[in-house]
C-alpha positions as CSV (number, residue, x, y, z in Angstrom):
1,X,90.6,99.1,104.7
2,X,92.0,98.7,108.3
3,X,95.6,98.4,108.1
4,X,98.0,97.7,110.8
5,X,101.7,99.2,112.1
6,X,103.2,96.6,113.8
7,X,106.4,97.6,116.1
8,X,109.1,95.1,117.4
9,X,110.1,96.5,120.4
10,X,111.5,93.3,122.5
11,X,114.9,92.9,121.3
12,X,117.4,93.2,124.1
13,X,119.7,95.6,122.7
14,X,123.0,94.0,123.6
15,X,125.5,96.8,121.2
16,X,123.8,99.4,122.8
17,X,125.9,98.9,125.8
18,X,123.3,99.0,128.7
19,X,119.9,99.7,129.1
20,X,116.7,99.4,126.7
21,X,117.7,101.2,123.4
22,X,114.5,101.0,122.4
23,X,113.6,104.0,125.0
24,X,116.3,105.9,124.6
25,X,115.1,110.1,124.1
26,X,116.2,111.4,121.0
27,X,113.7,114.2,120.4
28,X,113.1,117.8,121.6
29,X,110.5,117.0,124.3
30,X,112.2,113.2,124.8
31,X,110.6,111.0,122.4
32,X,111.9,107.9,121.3
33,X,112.4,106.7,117.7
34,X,109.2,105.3,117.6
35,X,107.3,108.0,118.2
36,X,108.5,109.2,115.0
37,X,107.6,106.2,113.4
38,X,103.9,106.5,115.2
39,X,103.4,109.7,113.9
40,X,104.2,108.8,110.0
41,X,102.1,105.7,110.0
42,X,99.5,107.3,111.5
43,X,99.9,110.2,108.8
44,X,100.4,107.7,106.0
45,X,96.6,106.1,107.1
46,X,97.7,103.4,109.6
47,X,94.6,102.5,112.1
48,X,95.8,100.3,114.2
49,X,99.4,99.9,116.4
50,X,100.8,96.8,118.4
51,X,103.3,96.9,119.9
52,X,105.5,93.8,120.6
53,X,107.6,93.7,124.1
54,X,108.7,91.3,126.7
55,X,106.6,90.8,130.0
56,X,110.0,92.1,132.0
57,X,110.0,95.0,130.4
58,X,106.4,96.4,130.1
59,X,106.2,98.7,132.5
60,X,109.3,101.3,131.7
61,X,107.4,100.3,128.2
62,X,104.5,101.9,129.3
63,X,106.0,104.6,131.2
64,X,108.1,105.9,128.1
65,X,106.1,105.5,126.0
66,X,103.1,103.2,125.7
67,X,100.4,105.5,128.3
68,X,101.4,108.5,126.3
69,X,100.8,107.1,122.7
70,X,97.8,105.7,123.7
71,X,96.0,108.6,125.1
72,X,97.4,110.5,121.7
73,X,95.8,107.5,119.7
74,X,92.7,107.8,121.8
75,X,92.4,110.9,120.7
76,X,93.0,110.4,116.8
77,X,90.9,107.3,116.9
78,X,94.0,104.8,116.3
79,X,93.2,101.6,118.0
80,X,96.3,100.6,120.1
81,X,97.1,96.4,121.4
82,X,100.2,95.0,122.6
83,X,101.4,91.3,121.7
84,X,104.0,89.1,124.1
85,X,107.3,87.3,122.8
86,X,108.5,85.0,125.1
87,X,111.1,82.5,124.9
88,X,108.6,80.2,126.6
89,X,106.5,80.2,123.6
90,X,107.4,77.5,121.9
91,X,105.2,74.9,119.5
92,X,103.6,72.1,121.4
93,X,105.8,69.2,121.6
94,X,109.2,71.2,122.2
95,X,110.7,72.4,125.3
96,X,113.3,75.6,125.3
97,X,116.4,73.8,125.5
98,X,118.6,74.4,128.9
99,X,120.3,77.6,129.3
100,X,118.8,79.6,126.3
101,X,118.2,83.1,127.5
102,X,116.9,84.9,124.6
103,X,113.4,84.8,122.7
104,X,114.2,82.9,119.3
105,X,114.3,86.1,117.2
106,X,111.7,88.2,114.9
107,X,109.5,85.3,112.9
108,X,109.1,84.5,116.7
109,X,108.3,87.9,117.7
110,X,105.4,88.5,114.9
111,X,103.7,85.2,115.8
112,X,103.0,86.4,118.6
113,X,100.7,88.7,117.4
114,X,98.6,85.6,115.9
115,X,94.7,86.1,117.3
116,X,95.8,90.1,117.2
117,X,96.0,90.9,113.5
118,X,92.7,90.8,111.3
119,X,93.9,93.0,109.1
120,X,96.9,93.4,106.4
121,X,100.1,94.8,108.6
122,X,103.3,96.5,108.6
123,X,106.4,95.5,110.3
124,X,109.2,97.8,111.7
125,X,111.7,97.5,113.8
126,X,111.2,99.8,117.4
127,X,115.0,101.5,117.2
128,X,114.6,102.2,113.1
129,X,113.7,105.7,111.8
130,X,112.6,105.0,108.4
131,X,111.3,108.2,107.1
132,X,108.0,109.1,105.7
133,X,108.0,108.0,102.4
134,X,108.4,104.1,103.5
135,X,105.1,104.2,105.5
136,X,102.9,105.9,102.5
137,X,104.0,103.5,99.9
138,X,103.1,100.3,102.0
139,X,100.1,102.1,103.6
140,X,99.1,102.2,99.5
141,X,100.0,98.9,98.7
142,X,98.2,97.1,101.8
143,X,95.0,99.5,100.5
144,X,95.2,96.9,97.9
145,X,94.9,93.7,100.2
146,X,93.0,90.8,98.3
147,X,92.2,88.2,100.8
148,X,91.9,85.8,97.9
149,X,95.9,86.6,97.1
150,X,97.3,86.3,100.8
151,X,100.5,85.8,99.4
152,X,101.5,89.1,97.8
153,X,103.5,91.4,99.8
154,X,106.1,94.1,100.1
155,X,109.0,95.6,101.5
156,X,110.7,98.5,101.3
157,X,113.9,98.7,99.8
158,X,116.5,101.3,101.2
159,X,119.2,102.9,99.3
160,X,122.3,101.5,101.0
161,X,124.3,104.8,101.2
162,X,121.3,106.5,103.7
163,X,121.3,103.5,105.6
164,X,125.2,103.1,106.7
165,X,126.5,103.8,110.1
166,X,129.9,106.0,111.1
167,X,130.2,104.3,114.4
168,X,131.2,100.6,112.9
169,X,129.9,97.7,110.2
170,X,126.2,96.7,110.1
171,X,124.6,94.1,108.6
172,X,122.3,94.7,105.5
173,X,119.9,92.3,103.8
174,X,120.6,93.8,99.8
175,X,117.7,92.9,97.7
176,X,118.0,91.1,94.3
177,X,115.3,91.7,91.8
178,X,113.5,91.1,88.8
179,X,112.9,93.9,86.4
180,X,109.3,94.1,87.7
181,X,110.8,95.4,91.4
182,X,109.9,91.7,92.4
183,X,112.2,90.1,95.2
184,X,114.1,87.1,94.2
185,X,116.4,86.6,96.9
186,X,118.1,89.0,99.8
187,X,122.0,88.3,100.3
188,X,122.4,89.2,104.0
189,X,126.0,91.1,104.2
190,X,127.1,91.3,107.3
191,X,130.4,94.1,108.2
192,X,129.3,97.0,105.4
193,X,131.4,99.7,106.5
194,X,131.7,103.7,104.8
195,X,134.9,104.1,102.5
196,X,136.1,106.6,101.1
197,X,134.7,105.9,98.0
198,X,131.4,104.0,98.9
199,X,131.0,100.4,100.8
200,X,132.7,97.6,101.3
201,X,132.2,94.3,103.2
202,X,135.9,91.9,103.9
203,X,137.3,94.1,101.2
204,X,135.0,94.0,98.6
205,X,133.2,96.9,97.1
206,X,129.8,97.3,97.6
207,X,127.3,99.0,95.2
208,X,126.2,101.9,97.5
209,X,122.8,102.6,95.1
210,X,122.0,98.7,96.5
211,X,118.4,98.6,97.9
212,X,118.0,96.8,101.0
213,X,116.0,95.4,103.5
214,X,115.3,97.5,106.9
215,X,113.5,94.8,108.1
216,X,110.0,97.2,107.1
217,X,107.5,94.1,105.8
218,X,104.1,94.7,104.2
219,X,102.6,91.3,105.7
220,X,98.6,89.7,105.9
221,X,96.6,88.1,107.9
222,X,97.3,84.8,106.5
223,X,101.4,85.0,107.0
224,X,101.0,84.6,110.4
225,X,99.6,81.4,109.8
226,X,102.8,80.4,108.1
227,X,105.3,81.9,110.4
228,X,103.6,79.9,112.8
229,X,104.0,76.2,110.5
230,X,107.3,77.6,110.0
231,X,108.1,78.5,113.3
232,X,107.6,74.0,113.8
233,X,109.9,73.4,111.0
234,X,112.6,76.0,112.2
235,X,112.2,73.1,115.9
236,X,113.0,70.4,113.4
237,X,115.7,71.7,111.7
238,X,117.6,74.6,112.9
239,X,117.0,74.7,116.6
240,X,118.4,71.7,117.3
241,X,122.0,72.6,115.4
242,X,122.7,75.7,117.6
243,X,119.7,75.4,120.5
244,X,121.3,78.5,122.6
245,X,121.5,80.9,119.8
246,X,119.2,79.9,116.9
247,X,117.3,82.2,115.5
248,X,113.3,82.4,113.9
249,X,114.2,85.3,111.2
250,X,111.8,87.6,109.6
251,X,113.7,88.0,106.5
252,X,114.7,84.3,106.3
253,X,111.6,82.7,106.5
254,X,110.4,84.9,103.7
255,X,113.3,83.9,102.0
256,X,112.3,80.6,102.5
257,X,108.6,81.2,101.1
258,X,110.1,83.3,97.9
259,X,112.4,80.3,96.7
260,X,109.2,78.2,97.5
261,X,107.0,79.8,95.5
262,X,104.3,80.8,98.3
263,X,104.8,84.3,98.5
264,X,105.5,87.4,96.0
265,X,107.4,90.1,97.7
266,X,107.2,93.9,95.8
267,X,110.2,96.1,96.8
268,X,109.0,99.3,97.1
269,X,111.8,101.9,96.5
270,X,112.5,104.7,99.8
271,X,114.9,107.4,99.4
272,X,114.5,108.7,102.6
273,X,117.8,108.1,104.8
274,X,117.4,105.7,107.7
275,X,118.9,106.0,111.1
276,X,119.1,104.2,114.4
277,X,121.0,103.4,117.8
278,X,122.7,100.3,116.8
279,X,126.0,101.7,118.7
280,X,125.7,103.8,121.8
281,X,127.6,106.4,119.6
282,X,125.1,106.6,117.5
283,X,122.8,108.6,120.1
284,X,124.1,112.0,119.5
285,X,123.4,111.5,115.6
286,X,120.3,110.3,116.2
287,X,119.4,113.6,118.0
288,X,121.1,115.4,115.6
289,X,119.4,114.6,113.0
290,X,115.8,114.9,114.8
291,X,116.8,118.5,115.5
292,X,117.6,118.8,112.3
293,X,114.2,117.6,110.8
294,X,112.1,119.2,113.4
295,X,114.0,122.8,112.3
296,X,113.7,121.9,108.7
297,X,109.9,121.8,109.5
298,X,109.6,118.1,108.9
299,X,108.1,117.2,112.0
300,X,106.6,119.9,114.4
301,X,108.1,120.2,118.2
302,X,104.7,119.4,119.4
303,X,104.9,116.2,117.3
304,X,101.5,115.1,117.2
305,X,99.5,118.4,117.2
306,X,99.4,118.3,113.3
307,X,97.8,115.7,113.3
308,X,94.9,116.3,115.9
309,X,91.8,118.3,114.3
């Protein structure tokens, strides 16, 4: 079956202090983050990537990155598409309120690939490195799409102690489950900081074997067409309480669906370690670390070559 990687890659990047942290080089020959997470989708049995951006910032898109990974996807026979978030696009009826300046946030951002996706999809953000093990398990479980179920789906659930920052807090979704590795609920936690002896968030300790949400969704076809009746609601209800800096969110809009019965969500358990740019600080890591795995033999310098016949 088809399946489809799904990159959000039109976030602003306002910690990152300056410039598009999405295309910032991090690798040997100066790839980005998400050629990493190209390459392991593609390896894991992904056929299909769009890419979501902003208008004003598709062309240093497709310089950095987008004219390269499609010739390499030519070549491997990986169809390539790119989707629009706008904060323009809003549902019929509503107007974006005076002096909001950002798109309304990532339920917003997948939307926009409605009329794009055929196929059951994964979701990651563009300045995440999640590892290979993520991409395999929801590449398996999406093998197993029944269109007659479009409500089952997946995430995968981080440990919390690869997923922690030493440049400042960060914000983790920490999943609650049922003994089946169901979802029931995700308690976002925002200002989890290292300790000495683990995590903690305003004092508290923080189990640091949590699994949490990287914001990495197995997703179908037939979501999109409820992001997109949620995506009225959210112009109902929330917009209109905070209409500069409301937000359309991914993780709460499934939320939503889980506590509403429309939706099954299956954690999928990763022990890879994430990281990403969230502070500019965080670069030098970052290219640490892909030094690191490309010496260790993880990834090749030529990253792509092992995959080409």
């Amino acid at each position: 079956m088809k399946t489809a990687l799904v990159i959000m890659a039109a976030g602003i990047g306002s910690r990152f202090g300056g410039g598009i942290k999405q295309l910032a080089a991090v690798g040997p020959n100066g790839e980005i983050i998400m050629d990493y997470s190209i390459h392991d989708a593609i390896e894991a049995g992904f056929d299909k990537i769009v890419f979501i951006i902003r208008h004003d910032i598709e062309q240093a898109f497709k310089e950095a990155i987008g004219d390269r990974i499609e010739a390499t996807c030519k070549e491997l026979g990986v169809e390539i598409a790119y989707a629009f978030q706008a904060l323009e696009n809003v549902p019929a009826g509503y107007s974006v309120p005076e002096g909001r300046t950002k798109p309304w946030g990532t339920g917003q951002a997948v939307l926009a690939c409605k009329g794009i996706l055929q196929e059951p999809f994964a979701v990651i953000n563009a300045d995440d490195y999640y590892g290979k093990e993520a991409f395999v398990q929801l590449h398996d479980f999406l093998q197993g799409y029944d269109p007659a179920q479009p409500g089952k789906l997946c995430m995968a659930g981080f440990v919390l102690k690869n997923t922690l920052s030493d440049n400042g807090a960060v914000t983790r979704g920490i999943c609650q489950m049922n003994e089946e590795q169901y979802l029931t609920g995700v308690l976002e936690t925002s200002g989890i900081e290292k300790t000495a002896d683990g995590a903690a968030a305003g004092g508290q300790a923080i189990d640091i074997d949590s699994l949490v949400s990287m914001n990495m969704w197995g997703l179908t076809p037939a979501f999109v067409d409820l992001l997109e009746s949620g995506f009225v609601e959210f112009f109902e209800k929330a917009a209109p309480a905070n209409p500069l800096k409301a937000e359309y969110l991914l993780p709460i809009y499934i939320d939503e669906l889980l506590h509403a019965g429309k939706v099954s969500v299956k954690v999928l358990p990763t022990h890879d370690k994430w990281f990403g740019v969230t502070y500019a600080e965080d670069k030098q890591i970052v290219i640490d670390s892909f030094a690191k795995l490309v010496a260790d033999g993880v990834y090749r310098k030529d990253l792509f070559s092992d995959l080409k016949k």
